[in-house]
Z-matrix of the N, CA and C atoms (Angstrom, degrees):
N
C 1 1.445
C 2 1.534 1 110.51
N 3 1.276 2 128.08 1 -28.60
C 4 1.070 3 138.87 2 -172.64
C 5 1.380 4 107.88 3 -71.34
N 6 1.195 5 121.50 4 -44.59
C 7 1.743 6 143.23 5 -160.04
C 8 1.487 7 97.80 6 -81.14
N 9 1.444 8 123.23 7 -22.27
C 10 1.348 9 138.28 8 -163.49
C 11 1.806 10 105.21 9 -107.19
N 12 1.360 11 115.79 10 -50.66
C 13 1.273 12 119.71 11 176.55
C 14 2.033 13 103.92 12 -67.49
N 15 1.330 14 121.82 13 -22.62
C 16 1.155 15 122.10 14 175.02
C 17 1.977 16 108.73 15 -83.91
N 18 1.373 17 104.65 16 -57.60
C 19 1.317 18 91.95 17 151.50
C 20 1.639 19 134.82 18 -14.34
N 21 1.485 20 106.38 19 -64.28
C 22 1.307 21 107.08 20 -161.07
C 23 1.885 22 95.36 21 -92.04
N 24 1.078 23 111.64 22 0.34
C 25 1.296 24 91.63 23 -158.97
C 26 2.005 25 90.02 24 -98.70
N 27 1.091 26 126.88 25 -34.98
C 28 1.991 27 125.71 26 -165.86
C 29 1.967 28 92.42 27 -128.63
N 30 1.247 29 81.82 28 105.82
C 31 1.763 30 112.95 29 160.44
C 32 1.732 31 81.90 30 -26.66
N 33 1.231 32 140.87 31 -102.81
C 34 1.219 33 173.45 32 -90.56
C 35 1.698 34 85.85 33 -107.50
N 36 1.294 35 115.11 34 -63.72
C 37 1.748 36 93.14 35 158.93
C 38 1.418 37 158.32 36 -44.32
N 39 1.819 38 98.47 37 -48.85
C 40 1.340 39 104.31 38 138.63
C 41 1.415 40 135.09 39 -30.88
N 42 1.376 41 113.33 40 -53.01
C 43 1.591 42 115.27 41 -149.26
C 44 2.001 43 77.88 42 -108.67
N 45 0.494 44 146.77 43 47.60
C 46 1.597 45 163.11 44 141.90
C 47 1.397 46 111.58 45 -99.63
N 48 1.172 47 101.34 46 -87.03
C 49 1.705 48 93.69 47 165.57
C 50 1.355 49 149.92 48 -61.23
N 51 1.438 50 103.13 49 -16.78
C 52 1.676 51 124.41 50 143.59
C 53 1.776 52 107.89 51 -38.65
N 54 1.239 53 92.45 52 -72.39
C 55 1.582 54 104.21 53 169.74
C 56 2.131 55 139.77 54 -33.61
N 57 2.025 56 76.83 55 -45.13
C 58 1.672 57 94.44 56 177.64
C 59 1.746 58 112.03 57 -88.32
N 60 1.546 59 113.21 58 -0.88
C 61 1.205 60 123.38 59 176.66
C 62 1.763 61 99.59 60 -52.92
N 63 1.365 62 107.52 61 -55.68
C 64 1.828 63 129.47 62 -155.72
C 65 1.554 64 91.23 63 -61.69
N 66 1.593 65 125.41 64 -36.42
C 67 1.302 66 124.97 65 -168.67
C 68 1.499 67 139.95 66 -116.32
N 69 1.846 68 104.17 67 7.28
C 70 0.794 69 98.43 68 173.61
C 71 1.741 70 120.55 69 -112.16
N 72 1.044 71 102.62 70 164.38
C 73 1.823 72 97.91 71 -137.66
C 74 1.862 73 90.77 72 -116.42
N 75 1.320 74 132.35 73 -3.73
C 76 1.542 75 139.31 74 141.92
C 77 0.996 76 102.42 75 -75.06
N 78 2.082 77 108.94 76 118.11
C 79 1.187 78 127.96 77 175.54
C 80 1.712 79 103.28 78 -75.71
N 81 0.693 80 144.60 79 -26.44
C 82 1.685 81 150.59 80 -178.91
C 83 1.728 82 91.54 81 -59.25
N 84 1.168 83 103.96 82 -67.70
C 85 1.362 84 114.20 83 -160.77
C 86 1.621 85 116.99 84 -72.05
N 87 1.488 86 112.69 85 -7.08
C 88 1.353 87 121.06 86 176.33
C 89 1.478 88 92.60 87 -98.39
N 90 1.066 89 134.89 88 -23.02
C 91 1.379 90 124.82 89 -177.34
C 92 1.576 91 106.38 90 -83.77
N 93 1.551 92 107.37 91 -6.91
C 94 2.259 93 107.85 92 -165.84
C 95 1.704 94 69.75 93 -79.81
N 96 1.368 95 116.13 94 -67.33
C 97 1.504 96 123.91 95 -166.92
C 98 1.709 97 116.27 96 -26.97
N 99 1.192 98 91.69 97 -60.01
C 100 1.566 99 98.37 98 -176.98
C 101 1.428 100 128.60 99 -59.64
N 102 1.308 101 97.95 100 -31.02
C 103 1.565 102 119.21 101 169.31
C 104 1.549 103 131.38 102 -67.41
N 105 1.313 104 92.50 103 -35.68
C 106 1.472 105 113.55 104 168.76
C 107 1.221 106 110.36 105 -64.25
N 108 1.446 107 122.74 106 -59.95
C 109 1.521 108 130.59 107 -155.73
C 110 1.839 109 94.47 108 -81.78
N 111 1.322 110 128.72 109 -13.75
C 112 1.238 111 118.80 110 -168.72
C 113 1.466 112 108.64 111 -99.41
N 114 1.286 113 114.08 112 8.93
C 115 1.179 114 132.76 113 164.62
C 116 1.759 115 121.88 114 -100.02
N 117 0.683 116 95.54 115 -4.57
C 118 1.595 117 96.22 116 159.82
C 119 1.237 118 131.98 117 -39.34
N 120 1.215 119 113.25 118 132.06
C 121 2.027 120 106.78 119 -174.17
C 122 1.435 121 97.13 120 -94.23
N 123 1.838 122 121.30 121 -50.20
C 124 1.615 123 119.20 122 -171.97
C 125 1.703 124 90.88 123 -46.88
N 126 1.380 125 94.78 124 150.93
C 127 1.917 126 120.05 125 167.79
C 128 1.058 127 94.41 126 -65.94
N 129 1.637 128 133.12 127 -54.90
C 130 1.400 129 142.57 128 -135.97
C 131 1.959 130 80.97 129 -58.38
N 132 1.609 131 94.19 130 -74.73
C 133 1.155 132 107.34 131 -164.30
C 134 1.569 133 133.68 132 -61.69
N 135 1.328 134 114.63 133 -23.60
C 136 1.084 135 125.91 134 134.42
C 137 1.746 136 128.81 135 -19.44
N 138 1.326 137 101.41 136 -89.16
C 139 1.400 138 106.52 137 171.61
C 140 1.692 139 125.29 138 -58.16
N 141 1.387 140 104.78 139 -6.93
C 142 1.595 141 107.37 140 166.25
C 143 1.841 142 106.72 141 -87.35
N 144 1.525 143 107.35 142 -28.00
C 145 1.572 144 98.21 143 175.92
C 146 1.447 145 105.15 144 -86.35
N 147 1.269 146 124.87 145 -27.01
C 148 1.835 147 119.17 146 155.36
C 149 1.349 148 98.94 147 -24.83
N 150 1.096 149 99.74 148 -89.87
C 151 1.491 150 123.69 149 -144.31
C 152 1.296 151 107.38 150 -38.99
N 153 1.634 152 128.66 151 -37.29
C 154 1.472 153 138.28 152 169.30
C 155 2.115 154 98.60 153 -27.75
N 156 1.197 155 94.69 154 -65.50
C 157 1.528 156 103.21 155 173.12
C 158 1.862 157 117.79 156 -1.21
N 159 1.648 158 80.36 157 -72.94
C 160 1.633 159 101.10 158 171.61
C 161 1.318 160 117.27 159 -58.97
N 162 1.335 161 135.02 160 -28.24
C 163 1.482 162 110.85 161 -148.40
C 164 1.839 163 101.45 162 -87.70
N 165 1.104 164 122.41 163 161.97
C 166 1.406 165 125.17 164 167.47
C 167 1.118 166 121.42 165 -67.86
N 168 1.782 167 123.48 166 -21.45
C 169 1.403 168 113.19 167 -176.73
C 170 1.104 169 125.76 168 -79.75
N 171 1.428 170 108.42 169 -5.78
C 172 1.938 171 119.63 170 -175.55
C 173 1.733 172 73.29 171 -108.84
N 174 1.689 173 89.25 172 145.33
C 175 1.318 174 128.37 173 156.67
C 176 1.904 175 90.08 174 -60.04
N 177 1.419 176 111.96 175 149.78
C 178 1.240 177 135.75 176 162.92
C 179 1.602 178 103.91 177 -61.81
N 180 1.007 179 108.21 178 -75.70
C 181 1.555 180 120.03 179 175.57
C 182 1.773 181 112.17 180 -29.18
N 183 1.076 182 116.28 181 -43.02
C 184 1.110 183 96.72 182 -171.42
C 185 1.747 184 110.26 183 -91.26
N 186 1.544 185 113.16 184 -21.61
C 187 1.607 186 107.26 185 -179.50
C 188 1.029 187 91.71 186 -99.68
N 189 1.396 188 162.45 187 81.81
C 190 1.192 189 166.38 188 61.66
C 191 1.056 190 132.75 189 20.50
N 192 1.485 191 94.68 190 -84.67
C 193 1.337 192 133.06 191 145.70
C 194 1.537 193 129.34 192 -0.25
N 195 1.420 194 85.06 193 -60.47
C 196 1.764 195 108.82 194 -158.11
C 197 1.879 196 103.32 195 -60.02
N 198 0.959 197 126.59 196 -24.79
C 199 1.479 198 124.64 197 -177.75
C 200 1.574 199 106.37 198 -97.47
N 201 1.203 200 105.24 199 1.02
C 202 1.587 201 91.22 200 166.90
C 203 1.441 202 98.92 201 -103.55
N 204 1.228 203 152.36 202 33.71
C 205 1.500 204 145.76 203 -172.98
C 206 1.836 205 113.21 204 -115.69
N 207 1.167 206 101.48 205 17.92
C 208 1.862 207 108.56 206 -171.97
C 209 1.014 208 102.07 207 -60.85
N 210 0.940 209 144.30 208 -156.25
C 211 1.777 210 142.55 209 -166.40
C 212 1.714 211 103.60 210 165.84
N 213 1.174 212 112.84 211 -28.73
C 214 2.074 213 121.20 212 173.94
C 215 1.463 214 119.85 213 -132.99
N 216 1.063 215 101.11 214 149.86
C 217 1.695 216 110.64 215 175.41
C 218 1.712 217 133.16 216 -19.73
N 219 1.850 218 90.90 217 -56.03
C 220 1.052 219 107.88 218 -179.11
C 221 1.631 220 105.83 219 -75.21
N 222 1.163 221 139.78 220 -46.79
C 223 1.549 222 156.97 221 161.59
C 224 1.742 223 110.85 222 -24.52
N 225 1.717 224 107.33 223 -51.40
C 226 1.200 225 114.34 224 169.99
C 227 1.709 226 120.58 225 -64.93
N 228 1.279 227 109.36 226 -27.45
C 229 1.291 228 103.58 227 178.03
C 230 1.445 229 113.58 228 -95.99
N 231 1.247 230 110.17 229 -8.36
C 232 1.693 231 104.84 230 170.62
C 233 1.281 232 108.42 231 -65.84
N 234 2.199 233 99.36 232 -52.46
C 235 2.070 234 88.97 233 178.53
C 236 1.261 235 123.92 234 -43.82
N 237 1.420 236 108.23 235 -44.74
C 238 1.607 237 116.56 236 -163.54
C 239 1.716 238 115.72 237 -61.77
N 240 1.645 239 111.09 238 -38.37
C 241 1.299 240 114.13 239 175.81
C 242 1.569 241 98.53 240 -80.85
N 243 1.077 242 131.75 241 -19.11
C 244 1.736 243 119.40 242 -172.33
C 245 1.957 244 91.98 243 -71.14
N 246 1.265 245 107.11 244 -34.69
C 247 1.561 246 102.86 245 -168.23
C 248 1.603 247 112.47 246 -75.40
N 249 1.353 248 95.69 247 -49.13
C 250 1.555 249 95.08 248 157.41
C 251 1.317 250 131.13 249 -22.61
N 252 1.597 251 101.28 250 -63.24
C 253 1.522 252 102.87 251 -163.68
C 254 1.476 253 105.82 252 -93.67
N 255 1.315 254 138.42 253 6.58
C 256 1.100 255 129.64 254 -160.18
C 257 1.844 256 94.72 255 -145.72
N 258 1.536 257 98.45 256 18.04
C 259 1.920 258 98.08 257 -179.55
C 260 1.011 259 117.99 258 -36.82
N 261 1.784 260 131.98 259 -57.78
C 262 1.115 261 142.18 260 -116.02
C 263 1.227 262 98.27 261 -113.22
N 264 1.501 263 122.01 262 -16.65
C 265 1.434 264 135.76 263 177.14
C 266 1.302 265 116.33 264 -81.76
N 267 1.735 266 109.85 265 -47.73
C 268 1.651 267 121.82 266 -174.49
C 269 1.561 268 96.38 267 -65.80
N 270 1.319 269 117.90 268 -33.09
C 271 1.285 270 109.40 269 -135.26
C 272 1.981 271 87.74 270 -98.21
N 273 1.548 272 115.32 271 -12.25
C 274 1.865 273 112.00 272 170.93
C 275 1.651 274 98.51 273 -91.23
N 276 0.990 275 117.33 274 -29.08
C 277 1.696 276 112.81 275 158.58
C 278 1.508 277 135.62 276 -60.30
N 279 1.136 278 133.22 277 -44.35
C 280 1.374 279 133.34 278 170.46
C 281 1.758 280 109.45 279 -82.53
N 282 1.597 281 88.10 280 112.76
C 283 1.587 282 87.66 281 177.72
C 284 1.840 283 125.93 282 -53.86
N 285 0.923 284 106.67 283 148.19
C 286 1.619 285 120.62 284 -163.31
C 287 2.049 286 104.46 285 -98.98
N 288 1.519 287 107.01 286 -0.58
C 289 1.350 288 98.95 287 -170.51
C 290 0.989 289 117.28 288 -104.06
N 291 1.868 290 118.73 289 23.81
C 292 1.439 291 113.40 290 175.43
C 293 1.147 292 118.70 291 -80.18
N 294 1.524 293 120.69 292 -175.94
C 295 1.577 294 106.25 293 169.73
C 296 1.676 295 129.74 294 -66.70
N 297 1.437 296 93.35 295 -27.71
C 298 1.507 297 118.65 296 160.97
C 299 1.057 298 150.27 297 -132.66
N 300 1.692 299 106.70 298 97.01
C 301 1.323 300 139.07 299 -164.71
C 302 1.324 301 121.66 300 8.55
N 303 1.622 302 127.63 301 63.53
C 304 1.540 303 133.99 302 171.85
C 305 1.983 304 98.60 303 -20.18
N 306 1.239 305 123.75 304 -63.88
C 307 1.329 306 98.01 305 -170.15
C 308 1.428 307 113.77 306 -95.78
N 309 1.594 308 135.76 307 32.68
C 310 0.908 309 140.47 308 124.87
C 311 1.427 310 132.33 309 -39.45
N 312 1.210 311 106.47 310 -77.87
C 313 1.515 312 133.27 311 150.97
C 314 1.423 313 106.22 312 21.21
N 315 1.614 314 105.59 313 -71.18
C 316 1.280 315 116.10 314 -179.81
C 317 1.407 316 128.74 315 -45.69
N 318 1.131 317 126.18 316 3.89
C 319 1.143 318 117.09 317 -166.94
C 320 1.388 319 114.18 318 -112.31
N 321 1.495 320 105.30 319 6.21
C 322 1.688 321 117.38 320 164.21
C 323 1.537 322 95.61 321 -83.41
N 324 0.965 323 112.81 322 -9.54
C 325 2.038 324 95.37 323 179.50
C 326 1.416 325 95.91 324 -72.97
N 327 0.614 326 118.41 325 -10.04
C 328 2.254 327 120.14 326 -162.71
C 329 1.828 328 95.67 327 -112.40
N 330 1.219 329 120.64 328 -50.81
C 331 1.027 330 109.96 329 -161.21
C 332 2.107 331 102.15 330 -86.54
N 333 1.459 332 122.09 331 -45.08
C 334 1.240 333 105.89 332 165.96
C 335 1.196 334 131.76 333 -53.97
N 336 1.836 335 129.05 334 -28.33
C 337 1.093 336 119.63 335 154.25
C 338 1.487 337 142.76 336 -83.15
N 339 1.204 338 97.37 337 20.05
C 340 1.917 339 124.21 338 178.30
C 341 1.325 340 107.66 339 -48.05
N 342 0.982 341 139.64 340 157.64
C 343 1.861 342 171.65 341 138.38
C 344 1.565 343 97.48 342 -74.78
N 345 1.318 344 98.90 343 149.57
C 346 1.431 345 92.44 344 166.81
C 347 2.041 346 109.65 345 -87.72
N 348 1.301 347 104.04 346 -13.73
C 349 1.150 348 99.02 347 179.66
C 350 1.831 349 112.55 348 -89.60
N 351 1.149 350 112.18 349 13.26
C 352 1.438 351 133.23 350 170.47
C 353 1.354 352 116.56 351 -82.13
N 354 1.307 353 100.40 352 -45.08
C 355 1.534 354 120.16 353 -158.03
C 356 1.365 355 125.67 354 -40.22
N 357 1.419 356 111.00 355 -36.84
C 358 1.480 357 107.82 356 -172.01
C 359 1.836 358 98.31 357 -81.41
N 360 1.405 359 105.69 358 -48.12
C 361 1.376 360 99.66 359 176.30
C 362 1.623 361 123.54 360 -41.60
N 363 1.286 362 108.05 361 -68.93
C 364 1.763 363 114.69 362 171.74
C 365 1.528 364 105.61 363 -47.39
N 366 1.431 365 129.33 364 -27.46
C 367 1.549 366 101.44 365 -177.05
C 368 1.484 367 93.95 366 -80.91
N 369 1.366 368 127.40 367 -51.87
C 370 1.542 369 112.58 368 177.58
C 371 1.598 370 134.33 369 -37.24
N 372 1.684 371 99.46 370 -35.94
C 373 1.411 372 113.65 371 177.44
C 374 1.428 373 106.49 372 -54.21
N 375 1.604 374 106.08 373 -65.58
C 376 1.849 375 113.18 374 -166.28
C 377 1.912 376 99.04 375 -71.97
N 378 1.088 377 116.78 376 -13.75
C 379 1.523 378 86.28 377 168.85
C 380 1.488 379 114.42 378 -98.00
N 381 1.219 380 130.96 379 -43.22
C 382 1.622 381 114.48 380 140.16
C 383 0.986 382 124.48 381 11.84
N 384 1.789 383 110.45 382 -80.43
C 385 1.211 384 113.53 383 -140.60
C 386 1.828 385 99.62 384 -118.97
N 387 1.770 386 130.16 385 6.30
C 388 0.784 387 107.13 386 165.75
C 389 1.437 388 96.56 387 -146.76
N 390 1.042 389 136.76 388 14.48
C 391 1.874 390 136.37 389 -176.28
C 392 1.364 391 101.61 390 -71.17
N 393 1.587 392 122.49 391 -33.82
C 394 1.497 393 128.95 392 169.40
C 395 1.549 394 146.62 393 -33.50
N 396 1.866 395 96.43 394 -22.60
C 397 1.182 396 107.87 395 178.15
C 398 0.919 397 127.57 396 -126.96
N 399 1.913 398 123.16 397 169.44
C 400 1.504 399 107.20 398 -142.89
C 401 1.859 400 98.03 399 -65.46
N 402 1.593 401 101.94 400 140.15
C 403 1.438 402 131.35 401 168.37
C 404 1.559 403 102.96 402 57.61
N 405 1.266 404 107.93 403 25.47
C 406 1.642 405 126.59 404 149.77
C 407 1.640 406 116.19 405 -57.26
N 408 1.151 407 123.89 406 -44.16
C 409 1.781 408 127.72 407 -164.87
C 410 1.690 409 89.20 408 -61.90
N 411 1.688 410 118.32 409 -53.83
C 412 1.402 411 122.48 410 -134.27
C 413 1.932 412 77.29 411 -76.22
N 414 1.253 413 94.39 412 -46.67
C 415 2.020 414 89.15 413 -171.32
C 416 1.098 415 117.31 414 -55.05
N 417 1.274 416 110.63 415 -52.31
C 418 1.561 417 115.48 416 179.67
C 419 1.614 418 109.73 417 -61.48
N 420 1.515 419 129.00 418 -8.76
C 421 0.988 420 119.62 419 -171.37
C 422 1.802 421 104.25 420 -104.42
N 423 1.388 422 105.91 421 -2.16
C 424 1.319 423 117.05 422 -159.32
C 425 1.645 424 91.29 423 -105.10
N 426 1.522 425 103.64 424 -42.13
C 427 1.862 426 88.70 425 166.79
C 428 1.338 427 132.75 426 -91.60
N 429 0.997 428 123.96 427 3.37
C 430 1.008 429 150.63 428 166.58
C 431 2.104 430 107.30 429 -60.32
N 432 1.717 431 97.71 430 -61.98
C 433 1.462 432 110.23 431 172.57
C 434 1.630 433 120.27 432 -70.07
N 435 1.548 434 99.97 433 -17.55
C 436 1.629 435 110.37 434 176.54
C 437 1.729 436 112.89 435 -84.11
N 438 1.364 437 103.85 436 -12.67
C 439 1.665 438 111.52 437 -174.28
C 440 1.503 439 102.81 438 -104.07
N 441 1.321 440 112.27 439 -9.93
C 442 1.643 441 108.38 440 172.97
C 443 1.078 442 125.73 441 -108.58
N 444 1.690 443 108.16 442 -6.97
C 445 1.800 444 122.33 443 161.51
C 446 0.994 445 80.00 444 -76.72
N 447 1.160 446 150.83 445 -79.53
C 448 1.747 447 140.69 446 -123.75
C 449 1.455 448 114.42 447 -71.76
N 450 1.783 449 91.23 448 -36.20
C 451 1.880 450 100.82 449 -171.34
C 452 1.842 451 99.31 450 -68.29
N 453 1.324 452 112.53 451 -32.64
C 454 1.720 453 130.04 452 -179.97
C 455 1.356 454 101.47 453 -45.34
N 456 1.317 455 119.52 454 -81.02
C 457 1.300 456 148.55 455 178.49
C 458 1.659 457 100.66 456 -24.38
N 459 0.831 458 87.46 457 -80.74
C 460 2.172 459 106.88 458 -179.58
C 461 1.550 460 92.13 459 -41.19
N 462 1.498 461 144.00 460 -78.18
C 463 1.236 462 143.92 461 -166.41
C 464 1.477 463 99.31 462 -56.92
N 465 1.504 464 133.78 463 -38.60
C 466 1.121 465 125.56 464 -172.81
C 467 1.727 466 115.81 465 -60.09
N 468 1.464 467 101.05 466 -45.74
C 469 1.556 468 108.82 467 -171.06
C 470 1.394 469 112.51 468 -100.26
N 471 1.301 470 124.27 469 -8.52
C 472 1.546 471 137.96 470 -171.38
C 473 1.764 472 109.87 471 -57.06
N 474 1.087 473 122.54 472 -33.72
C 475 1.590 474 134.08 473 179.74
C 476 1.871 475 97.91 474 -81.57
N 477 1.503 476 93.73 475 -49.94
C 478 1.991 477 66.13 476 -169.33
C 479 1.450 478 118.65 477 -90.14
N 480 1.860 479 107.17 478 1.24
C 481 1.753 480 123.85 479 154.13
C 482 1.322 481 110.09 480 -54.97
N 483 1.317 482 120.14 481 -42.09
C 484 1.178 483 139.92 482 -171.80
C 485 1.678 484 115.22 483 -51.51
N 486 1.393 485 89.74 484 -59.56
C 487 1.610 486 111.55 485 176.21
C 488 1.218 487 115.98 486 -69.76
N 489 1.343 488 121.77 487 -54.40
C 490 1.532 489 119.59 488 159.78
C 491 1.347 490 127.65 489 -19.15
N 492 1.750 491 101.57 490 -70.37
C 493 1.618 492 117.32 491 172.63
C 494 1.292 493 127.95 492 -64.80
N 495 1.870 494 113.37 493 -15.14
C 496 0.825 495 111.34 494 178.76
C 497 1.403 496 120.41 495 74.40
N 498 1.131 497 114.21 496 36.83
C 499 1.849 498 128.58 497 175.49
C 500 1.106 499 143.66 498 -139.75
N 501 1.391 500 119.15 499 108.53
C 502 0.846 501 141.68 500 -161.14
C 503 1.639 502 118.66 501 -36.77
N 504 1.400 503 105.54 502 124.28
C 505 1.527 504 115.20 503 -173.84
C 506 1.420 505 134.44 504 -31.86
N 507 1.731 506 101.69 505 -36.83
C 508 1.007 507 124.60 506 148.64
C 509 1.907 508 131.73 507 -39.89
N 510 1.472 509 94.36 508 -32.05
C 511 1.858 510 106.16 509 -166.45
C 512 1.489 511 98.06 510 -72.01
N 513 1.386 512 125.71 511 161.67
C 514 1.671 513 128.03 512 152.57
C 515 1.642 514 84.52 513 -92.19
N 516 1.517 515 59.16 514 123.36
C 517 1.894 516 98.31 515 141.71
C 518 1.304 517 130.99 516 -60.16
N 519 1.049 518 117.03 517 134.74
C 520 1.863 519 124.03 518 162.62
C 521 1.468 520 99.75 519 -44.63
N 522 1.803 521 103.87 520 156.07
C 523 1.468 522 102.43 521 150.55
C 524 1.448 523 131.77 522 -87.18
């Protein structure tokens, strides 16, 4: 938490430890790193701990990870467009021979950051674009059911959140 609250707190820290990702040679401790930086709220910085994703010197396996770590609105749609534009790349990088579909996977980036007024679209998107591969259907069908408990949940308690906070029906809600 520490490595992460320093992260977010000096531009110049971040991109330091961005840096010590390439060199440090404790897998535990490349994963505190990675974790930290994939938590980022700036876009800027964000899409520089994306981008780890891509490079060849990290194992796939271990930056994986890094796009499921959004934490805000705006954060969720950076992952989602970073995956977008860079599908075809993430998706020859993450090995495909687990029991469950490494580039399946992806399709909780779309469905945890869903709207409910999204919803039908993003479930069409991730089965499209990832139900295809091996033990892809069952994942994609599993986030799919994880984005419609969650969207449930939120409509269930959203009126007496509402009242609590005191905001008007009209306001967005937190996630």
């Amino acid at each position: 938490m520490v490595v992460e609250l320093a992260a977010h707190a000096s531009p110049a820290v971040f991109d330091r430890l961005r840096q010590d990702v390439f060199t440090e040679t404790d897998r535990h401790r490349r994963g505190e790193l990675l974790r930290a930086l994939a938590t980022a709220r700036d876009v800027k910085q964000q899409t520089a701990a994306l981008e780890l994703m891509l490079d060849d010197r990290i194992d796939s396996r271990e930056t994986r990870s890094v796009v499921f770590r959004s934490t805000e609105d705006i954060n969720w749609t950076t992952a989602q467009q970073f995956v977008r534009d860079h599908k075809d790349e993430l998706l020859r990088r993450i090995p495909s021979d687990s029991p469950v579909s490494g580039q399946a996977v992806l399709a909780y980036v779309f469905t945890e950051g869903c709207k409910a007024d999204q919803r039908d679209e993003v479930a069409d998107y991730v089965t499209r674009t990832f139900a295809g591969f091996p033990g892809g259907a069952r994942t994609v069908r599993q986030a799919i059911e994880d984005m419609d408990q969650r969207l449930a949940r939120g409509a269930l308690i959203e009126s007496e959140l509402r009242g609590w906070l005191g905001t008007p029906a009209t306001a967005r809600m937190p996630r």
